[in-house]
N, C-alpha and C positions, 0 to 999 in steps of 0.2 A: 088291628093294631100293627100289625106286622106288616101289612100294604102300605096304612102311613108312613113306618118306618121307610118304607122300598121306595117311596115315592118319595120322600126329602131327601133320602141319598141323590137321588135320580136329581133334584132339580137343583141341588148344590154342586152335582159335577156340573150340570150342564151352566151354572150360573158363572162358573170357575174356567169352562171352556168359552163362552162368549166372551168373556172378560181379558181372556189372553190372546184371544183372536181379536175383538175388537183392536188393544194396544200393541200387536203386531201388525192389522194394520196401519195405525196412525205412527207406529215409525218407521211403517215401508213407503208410507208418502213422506214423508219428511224428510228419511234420508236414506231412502235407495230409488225412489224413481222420481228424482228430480218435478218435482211436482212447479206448475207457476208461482204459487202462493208461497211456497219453502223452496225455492232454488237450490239446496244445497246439497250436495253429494258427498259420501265417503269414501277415501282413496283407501286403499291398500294397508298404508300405515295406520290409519285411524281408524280400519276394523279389528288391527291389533290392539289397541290401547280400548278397543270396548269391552273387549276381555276383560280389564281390569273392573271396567264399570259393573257388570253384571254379577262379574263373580263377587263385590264386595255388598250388591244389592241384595245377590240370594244369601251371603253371611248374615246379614242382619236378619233378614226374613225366617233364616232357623236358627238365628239366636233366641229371636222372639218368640220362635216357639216352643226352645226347649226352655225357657223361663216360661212358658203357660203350661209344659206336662211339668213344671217343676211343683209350680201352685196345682195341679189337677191332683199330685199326690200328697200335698198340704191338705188340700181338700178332702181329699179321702182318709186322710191322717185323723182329723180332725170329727170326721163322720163315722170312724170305728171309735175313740174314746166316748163320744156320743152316745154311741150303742151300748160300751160299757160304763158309761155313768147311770143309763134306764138300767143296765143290772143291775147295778149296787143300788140304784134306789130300791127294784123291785126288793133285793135281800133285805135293804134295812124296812122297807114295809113288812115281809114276813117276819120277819125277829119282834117286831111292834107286836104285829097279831100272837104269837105266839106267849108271849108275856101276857093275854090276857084268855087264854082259850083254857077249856074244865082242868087240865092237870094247875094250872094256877089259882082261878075260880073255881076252887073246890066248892058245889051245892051241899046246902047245909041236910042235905037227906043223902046225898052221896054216900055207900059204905066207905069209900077211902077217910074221910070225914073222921071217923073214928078212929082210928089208929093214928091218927096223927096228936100229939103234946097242943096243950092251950097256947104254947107260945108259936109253935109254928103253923097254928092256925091263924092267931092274932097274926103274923107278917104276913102270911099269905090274902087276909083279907084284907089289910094296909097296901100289898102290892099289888093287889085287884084291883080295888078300887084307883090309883093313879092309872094305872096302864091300862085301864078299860076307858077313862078320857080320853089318852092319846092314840086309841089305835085308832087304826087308817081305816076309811070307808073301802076301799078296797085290795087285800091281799096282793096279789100279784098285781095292782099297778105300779105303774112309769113313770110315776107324775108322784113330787114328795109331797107327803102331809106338812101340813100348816102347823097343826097342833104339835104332830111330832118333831117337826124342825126345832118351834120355839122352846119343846121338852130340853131335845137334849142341848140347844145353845146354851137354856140356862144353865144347866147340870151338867156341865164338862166332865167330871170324871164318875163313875158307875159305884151306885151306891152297896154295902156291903150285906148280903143276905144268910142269914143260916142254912135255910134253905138249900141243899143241892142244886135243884132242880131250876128254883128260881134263878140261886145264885148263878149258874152258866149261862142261861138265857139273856141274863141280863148283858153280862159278858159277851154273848155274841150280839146282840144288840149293839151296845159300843165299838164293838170291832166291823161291824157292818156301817157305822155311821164314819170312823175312820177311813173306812176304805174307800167312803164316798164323798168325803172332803180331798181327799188323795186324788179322785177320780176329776173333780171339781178344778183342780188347780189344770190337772193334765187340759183340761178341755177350755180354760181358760187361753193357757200358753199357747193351744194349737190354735185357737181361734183366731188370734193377736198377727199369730204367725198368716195366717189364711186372708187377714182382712189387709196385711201389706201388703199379700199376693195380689189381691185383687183389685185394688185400689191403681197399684202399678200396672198389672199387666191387661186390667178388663179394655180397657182404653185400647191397647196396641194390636188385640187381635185380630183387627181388620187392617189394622197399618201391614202385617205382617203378611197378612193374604194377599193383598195390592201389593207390596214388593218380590213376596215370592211370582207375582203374575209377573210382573215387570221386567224379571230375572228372567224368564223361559222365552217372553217376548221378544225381549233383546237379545238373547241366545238366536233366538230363531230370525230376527232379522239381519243378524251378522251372518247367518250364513247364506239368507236369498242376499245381502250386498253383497259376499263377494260371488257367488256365479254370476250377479249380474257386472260385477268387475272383469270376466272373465268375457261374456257376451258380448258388453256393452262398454267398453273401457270410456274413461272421463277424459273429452277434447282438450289439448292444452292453452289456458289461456291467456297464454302469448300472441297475439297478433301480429301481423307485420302491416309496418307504422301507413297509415292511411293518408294517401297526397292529397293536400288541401285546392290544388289547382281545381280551376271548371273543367268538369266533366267533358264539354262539347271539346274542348280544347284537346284532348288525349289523342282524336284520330290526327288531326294534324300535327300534330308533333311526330307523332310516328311516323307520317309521310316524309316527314321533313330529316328525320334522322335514318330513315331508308334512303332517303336520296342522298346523304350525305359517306352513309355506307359506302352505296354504288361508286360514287366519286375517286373514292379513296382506293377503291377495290381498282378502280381504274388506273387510276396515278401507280398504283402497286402493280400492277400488270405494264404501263410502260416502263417504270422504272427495272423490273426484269429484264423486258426488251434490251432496254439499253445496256443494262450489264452486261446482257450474252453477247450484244454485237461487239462490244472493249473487248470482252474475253477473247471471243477470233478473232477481232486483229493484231490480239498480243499474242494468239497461237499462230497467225500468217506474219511470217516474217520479211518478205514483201514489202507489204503492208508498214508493218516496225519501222522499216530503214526507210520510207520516204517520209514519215511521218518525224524522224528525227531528221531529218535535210531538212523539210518544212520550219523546224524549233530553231535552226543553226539560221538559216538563212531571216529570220525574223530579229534573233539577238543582232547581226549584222544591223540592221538597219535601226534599232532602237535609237545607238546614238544621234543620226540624222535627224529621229523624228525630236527627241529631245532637245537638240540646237536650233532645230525649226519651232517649236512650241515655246522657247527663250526669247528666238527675235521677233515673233507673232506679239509676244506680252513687249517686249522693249516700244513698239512699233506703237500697239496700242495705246501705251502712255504717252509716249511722246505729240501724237493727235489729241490726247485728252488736252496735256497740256498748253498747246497750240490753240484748240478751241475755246479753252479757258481764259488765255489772253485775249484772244481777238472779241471775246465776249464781254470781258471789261473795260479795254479800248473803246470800243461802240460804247 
């Protein structure tokens, strides 16, 4: 008995460890190692916010459970008035038997016989004979007479005897059948009580196993994401913008805007030149003063060239016009 016992423990943790390890792994593929089929990953932020998840999954998980030890002690609530309603049955079966044992059925050769008055013989054999119908096939059982049930339903309150001896017995008879309709009610209410326990909570005791799994699961895969947050950090998925040109076309371009570089790099290198060689001749002063005789002697002749470029154009019209008549004459 004791090895089955050791052995269902045994195969309930290990049912309880495959079960948390199986759904630790199915949410370390889904959402810590980026698996093809669930692509998705948890950043930083959203292994905070599973805290919320987890911890609200184990709440429920031992809510439900302490609504099952709440019914486990319903249960047992209800399995002690049990025990005490087999007592008060057992009592009110001995108070039956007792009502009908020799100090009641006094034998008509008994010496007590004789000392007793014709009337409280006559009640004692009146009380014989009823309470030897009712009494119970068995003394100390647990189980209530039929007979004696329907006695005292019908006979609600305990009839009156001269009798001492009778008369108390009877009395505690009544007071044993009170005790056991008092017992009857308790074990009713607890029943009542036990069977809303279990109606509600028989259902949830597996919901409640499966979320407390789910709880330790997700605990434990919050924290292989973030070291692998910390290994493996998640690429950003930004790209930068992809040129739709043909591919074959990219080496020549480059070649082309290399040569266009070089160009420039060139034109920027004479254009240096030329600065440096202005700059010395504006630091050779030599150099300055014929280059201003050169400016003077140019302004000099400008007006020439302008009264020569006036009667070049007069000249020219004048043959236009000359070739224009002789053109229409003809």
């Amino acid at each position: 008995m004791e090895q089955e016992t050791v052995t269902q423990m045994a195969l309930t943790v290990a049912l309880a460890v495959s079960g948390i390890a199986f759904i630790y792994l199915v949410l370390c593929w889904a959402l810590v190692w980026k698996s093809k089929l669930a692509p998705m990953r948890i950043g930083e932020i959203g292994w905070k916010r599973v805290d919320y998840i987890w911890i609200i999954i184990g709440s429920l998980a031992l809510l439900i459970h302490i609504l099952q030890t709440e019914a486990n002690i319903k249960i047992a609530e209800r399995d002690m008035e049990e025990s005490f309603g087999r007592l008060a049955i057992q009592s009110l079966n001995i108070a039956a038997t007792n009502l009908s044992d020799p100090d009641i059925c006094v034998p008509s050769t008994a010496p007590a016989r004789k000392n007793l008055a014709k009337e409280d013989i006559a009640e004692l054999d009146a009380a014989c004979e009823v309470f030897t119908k009712i009494r119970p096939l068995s003394r100390t059982g647990t189980e209530p007479d039929v007979k004696l049930i329907i006695y005292l339903t019908k006979h609600t309150t305990a009839p009156n005897y001269s009798n001492h001896t009778l008369s108390e017995r009877v009395k505690s008879l009544y007071h044993s059948w009170a005790n056991y309709l008092q017992q009857l009610d308790l074990i009713s209410q607890t029943g009542g009580q036990v069977l809303t326990y279990e109606n509600t909570i028989s259902t949830s005791e597996y919901i409640a196993s499966f979320l407390l799994a789910c709880a330790i699961a997700l605990r434990l895969a919050k924290v292989t994401g973030e070291i692998r947050l910390k290994t493996h950090p998640i690429e950003s998925s930004k790209k930068p913008p992809v040129d739709n040109k043909d591919p074959d076309s990219a080496p020549s371009e480059l070649k082309t805007s290399a040569r266009e570089l070089r160009l420039s790099a060139q034109e920027l290198k004479l254009s240096a030149t030329n600065l440096t060689k202005a700059a010395d001749q504006l630091k050779n002063p030599s150099k300055f003063d014929t280059l201003q005789t050169r400016l003077a002697n140019i302004e000099k002749l400008i007006p020439y060239v302008y009264w020569m470029l006036a009667g070049s154009a007069c000249i020219s019209v004048a043959i236009a016009l000359l070739l224009q008549r002789v053109l229409t004459g003809a």
